[in-house]
C-alpha positions in Angstrom: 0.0 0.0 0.0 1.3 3.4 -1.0 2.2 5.8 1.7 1.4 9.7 0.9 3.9 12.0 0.9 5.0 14.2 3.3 6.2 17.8 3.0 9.9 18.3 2.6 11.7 21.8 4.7 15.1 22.9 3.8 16.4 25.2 6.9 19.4 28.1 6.4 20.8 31.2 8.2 20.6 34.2 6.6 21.3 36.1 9.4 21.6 36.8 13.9 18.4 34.8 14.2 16.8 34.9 11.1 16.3 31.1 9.2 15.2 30.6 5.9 12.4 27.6 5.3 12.3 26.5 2.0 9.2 24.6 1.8 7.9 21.9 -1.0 4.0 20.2 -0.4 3.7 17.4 -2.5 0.8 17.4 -5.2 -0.4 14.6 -3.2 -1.4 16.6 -0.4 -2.5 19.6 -2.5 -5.5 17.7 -4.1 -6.5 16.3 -0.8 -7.0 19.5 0.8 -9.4 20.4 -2.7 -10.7 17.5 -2.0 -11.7 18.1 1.6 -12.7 21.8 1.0 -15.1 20.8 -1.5 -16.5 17.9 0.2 -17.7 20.4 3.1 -18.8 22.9 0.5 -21.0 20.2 -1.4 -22.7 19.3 2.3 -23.6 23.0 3.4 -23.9 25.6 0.3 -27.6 25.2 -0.7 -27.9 24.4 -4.5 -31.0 25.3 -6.2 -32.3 22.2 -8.0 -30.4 19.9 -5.7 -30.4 18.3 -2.6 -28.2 19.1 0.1 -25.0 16.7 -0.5 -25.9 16.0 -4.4 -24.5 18.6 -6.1 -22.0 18.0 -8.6 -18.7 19.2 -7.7 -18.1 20.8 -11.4 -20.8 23.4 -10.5 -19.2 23.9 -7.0 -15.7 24.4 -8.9 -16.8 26.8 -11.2 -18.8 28.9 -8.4 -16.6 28.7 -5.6 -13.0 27.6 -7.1 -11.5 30.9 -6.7 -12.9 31.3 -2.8 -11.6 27.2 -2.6 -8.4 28.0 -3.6 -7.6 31.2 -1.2 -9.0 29.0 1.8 -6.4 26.0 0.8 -3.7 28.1 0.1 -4.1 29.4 3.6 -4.7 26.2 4.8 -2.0 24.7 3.3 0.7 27.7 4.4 -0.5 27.5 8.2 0.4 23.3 8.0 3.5 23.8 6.8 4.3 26.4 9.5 3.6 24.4 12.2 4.8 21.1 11.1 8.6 23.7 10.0 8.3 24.2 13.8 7.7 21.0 14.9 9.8 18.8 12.7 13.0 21.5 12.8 12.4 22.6 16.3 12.4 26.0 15.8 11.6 29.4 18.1 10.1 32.0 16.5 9.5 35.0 18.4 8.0 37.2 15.5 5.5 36.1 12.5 6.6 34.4 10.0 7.4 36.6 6.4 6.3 34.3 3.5 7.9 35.5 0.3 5.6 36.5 -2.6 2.5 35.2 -0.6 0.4 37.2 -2.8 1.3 36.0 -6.3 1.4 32.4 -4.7 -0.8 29.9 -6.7 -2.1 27.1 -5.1 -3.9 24.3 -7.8 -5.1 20.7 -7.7 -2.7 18.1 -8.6 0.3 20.4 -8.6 3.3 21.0 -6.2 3.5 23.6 -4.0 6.7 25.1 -3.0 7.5 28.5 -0.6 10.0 29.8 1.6 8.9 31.8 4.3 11.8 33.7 7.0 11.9 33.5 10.4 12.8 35.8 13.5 14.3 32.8 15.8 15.8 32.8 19.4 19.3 33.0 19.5 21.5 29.8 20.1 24.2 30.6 23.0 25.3 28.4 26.0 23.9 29.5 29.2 27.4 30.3 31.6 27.5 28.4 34.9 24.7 30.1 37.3 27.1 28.8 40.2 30.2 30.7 39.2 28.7 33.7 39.5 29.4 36.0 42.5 27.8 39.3 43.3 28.6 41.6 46.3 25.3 43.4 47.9 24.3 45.6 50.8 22.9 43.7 54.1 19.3 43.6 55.3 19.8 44.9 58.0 18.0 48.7 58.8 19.9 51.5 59.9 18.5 54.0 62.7 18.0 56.6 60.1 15.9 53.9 57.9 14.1 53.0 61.0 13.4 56.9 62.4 12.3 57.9 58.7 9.4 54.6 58.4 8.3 55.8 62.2 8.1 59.7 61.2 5.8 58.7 58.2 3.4 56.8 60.5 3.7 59.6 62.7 2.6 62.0 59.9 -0.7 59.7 59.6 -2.3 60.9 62.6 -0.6 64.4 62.2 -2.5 67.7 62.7 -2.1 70.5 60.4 -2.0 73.3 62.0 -2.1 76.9 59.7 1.1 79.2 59.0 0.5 82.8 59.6 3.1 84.9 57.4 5.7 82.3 58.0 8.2 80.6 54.8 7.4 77.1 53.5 9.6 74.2 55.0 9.5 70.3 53.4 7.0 68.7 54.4 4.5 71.6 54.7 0.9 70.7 53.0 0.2 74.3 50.8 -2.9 75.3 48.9 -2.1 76.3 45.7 -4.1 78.0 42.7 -2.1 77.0 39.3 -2.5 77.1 35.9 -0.5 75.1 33.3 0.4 75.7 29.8 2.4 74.8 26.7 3.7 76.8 23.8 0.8 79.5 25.2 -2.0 77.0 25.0 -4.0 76.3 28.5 -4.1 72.8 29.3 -5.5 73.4 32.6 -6.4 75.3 35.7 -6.9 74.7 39.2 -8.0 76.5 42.4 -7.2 74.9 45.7 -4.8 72.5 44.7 -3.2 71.0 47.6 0.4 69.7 47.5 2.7 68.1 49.9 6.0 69.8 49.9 8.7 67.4 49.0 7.0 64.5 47.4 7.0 65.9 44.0 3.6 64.5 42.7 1.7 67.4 41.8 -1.7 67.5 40.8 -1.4 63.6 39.6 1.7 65.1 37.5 5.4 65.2 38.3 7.3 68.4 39.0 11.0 68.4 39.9 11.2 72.1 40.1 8.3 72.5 42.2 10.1 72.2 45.6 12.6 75.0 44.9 10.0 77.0 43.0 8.3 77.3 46.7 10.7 77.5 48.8 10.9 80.4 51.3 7.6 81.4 49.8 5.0 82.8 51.7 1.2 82.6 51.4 0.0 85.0 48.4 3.7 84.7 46.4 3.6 83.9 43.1 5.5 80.3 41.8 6.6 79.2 38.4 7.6 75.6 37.9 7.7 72.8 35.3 5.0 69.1 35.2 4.7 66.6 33.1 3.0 63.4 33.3 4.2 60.0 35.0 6.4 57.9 33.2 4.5 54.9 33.9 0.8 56.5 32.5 1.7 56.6 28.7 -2.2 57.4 28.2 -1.9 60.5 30.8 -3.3 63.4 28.6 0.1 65.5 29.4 2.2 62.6 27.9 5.1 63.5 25.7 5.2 67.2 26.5 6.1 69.6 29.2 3.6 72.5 31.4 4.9 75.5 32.1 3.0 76.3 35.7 1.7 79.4 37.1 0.7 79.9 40.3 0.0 81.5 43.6 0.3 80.3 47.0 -3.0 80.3 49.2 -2.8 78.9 52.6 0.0 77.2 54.2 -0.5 74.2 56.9 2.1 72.7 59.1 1.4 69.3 60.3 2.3 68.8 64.4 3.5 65.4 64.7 2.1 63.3 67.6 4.5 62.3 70.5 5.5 58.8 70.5 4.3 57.5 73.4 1.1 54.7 75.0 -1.4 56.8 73.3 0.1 56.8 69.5 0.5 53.2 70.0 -2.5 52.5 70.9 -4.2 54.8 67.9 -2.3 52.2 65.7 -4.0 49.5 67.0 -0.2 48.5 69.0 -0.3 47.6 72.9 2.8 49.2 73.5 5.6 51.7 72.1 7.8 48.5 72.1 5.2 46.7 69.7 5.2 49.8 67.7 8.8 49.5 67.1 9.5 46.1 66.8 6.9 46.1 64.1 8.7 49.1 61.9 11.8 47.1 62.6 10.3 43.9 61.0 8.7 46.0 58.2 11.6 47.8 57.2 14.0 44.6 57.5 11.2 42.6 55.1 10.7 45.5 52.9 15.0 45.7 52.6 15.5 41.6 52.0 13.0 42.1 49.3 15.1 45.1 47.2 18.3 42.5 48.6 16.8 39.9 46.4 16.0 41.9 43.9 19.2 43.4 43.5 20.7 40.0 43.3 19.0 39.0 40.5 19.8 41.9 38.6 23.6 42.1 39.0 23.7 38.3 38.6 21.9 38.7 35.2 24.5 41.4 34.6 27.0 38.9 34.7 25.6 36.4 32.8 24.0 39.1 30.0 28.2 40.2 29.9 29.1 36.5 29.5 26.5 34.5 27.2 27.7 35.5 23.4 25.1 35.8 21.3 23.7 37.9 17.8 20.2 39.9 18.7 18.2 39.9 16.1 18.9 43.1 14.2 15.1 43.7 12.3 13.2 42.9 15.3 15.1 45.8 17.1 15.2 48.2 14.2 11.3 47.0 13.9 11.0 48.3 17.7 12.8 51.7 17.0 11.0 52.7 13.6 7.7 52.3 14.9 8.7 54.4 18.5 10.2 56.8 16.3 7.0 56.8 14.2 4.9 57.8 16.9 7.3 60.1 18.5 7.7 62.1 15.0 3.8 62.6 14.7 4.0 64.2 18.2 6.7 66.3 17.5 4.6 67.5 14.3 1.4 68.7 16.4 3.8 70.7 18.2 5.1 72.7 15.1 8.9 71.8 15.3 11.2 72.7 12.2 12.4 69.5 10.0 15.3 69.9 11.2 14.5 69.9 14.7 12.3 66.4 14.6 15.2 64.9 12.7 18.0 65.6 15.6 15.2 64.3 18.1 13.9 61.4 16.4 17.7 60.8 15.6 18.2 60.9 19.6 14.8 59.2 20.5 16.5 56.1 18.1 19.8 55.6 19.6 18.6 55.8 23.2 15.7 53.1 22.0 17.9 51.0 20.3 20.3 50.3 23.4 17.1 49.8 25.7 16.0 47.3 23.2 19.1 45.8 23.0 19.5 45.3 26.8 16.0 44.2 27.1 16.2 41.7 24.5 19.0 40.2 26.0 17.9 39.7 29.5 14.6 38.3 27.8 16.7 35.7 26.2 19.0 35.0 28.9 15.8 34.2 31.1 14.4 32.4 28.5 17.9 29.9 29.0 17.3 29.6 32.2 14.0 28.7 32.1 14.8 26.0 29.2 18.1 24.6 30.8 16.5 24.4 34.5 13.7 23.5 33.8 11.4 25.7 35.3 7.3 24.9 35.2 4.8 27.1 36.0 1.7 25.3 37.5 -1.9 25.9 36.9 -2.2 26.1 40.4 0.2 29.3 40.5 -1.3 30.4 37.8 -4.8 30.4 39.7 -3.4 31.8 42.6 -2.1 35.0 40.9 -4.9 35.4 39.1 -6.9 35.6 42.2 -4.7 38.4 43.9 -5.1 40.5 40.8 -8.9 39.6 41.4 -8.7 41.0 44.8 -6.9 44.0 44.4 -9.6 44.7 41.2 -12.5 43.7 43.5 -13.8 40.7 41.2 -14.3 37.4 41.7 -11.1 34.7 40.8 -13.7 33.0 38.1 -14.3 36.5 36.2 -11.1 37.5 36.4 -9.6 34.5 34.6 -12.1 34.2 32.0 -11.4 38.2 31.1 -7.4 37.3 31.2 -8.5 34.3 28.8 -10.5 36.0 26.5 -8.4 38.6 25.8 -5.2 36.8 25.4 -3.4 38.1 28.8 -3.1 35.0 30.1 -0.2 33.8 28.0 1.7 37.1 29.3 1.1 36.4 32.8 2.4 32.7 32.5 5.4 34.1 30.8 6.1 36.8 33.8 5.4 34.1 36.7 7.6 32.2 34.7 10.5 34.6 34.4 10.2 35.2 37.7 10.8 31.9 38.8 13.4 31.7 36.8 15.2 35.0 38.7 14.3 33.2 42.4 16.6 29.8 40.6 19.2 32.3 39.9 19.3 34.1 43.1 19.3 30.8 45.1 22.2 29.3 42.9 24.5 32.4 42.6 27.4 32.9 45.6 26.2 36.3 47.7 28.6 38.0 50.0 27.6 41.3 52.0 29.1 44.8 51.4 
């Protein structure tokens, strides 16, 4: 009995991660996919003058051959792709680029051959995880640490108490009536605006200025300062530009901290002033191992990032950059810059991206080792469990929460972070730690 053929792959480099699939589906295999598509067609398109299932396949050719032929073509392309993977054991970390795919014809009874390129993970020996040594501070809080966590708990039951002529000092709470602008246009205006002096948020912006700007001031000076928007909201409506801010200052309050004594203690739910402090000290110790560990892993990737040799993948970088670039250019054009002046920026926007893409990509892939050559496994039980802390702190239920992470394709990216993350803890615990 004859076997059927199978489809042949011819892999090559052509580049830092990029393979070439040369790809040849025997005619065999073409005419049983038209064979298959048409079968389904004849059983569910309604013919007139036929029953379902009887009409002659000639008609259905001539009415739906060109429809037919898109869908096995298509068909035909995603087999291949995942049988390439399969059979060669490749990693692609970007879609695959199939050459000509538009003038590609797909008929009965004739061979098919492609080539479509790949974006692939490097191939690079992870370095020994237990030769590494890093050198990082202790645990253990200093008094200053300790005093500065106990004066911010103290500032919780704090009263504020109003300043009558006097300067502003840090830590003062001021009322402030502002007004922010950019290139002369208003972007907004506020009356009563309360700040803290010293923390630098202002108004759900950031100001660096804005601390000098008031200090020595008293209430009804004038202020100029500078705001933009958090780093982390790209979606802030001040993202991407800079507020020139206006202002006057209205009222100034002082707060009067409480004294440390039974009675604080005891209005933080703490039997004694010894409680009180050997909580901070536990707090601030937990809160310090944590930034320990964290540091860890990061100068231990350091080392291994410096030591694993490897080509990043030049397009998927330049890919990055260009479409950054893109949407930084378009901004730069609403705010009526000269040619010149968007080219030196998007110039500078590039070179800065491309070495942040660079380094990223290569602690992505040196993660990505570490989870292949130890092995790591993220559980559907760890997966639950995370899913149902992000449910708690977005006040829904685990179930709904994991079917909207499902649905929407966030799932995958949360295995992948609980899986890099595992894959820092194996490094931490295998690396050789000495104190500073």
């Amino acid at each position: 009995m004859a076997t059927t053929p199978e489809m042949a792959f011819e892999v090559e480099t052509t580049g830092p991660c990029r393979k070439k699939v040369s790809v040849t589906i025997p005619s065999e295999l073409v005419s049983e996919e038209f064979d298959k598509t048409y079968q389904n067609l004849i059983k569910t398109v309604p013919i007139e003058g036929f029953r379902p299932g009887k009409a002659p396949r000639g008609l259905i050719e001539r009415r739906y051959g060109q429809q037919v032929a898109l869908e096995v073509k298509q068909t035909l392309l995603d087999s291949a792709y995942e049988k390439a993977l399969k059979d060669k054991e490749l990693s692609p970390i970007d879609s695959p680029e199939v050459d000509n795919v538009d003038e590609l014809a797909v008929e009965p009874k004739a061979e098919l051959a492609f080539s479509f390129t790949l974006t692939v993970k490097p191939e690079f020996e992870l370095p020994d995880l237990k030769g590494l040594e890093v050198k990082v501070p202790g645990a253990d809080p200093s008094d200053e640490e300790l005093d500065k966590a106990l004066q911010e708990m103290r500032r919780t039951k704090a009263t504020l108490r109003p300043i009558e002529g006097g300067k502003i000092e840090s830590g003062d709470v001021v009322t402030l009536n502002v007004r922010g602008t950019h290139e002369e246009e208003e972007l907004f205006a506020k009356d009563d605006l309360v700040y803290e002096v010293g923390t630098k948020f202002f108004g759900g912006m950031i100001s660096e200025d804005i601390d000098a700007a008031l200090e020595g001031k008293k209430a009804g000076d004038a202020l100029e300062a500078t705001t933009y928007a958090p780093p982390h909201e790209p979606n802030h409506p001040l993202a991407g530009m800079a507020a020139a801010v206006a202002g006057t200052v209205v009222e100034i309050k002082r707060p009067d901290l409480p004294k440390v004594d039974e009675e604080f203690a005891k209005s933080l739910d703490f039997d004694t002033v010894e409680e009180l402090n050997e909580t901070i000290h536990k707090d601030v110790t937990s809160r310090k191992e944590r930034e320990r560990e964290k540091l860890i892993e990061n100068k231990a990737l350091e080392q291994l990032i410096e030591k694993a040799e490897f080509e990043l993948p030049a397009e998927l970088i330049a890919k990055e950059v260009d479409e950054l670039a893109s949407r930084a250019a378009y901004s730069l054009q609403q705010e009526d810059k000269t040619e010149e002046e968007i080219a030196q920026k998007i110039a500078e926007i590039k070179a800065a991206r491309k070495e942040e893409s660079e380094q990223e990509l290569r602690r992505f892939f040196v993660l990505d080792k570490i989870v292949e050559v130890e092995r790591v496994l993220v559980t559907e039980s760890e997966v639950r469990n995370a899913v149902a802390m992000i449910a708690a702190y977005n006040q829904q239920s685990p179930e709904e929460m994991y079917t909207n992470l499902r649905d929407s394709g966030r799932l995958g990216t949360l295995r992948n972070q609980l899986r890099e993350t595992k894959a820092r803890e194996k490094l931490r615990k295998k690396v050789s730690v000495t104190d500073e």
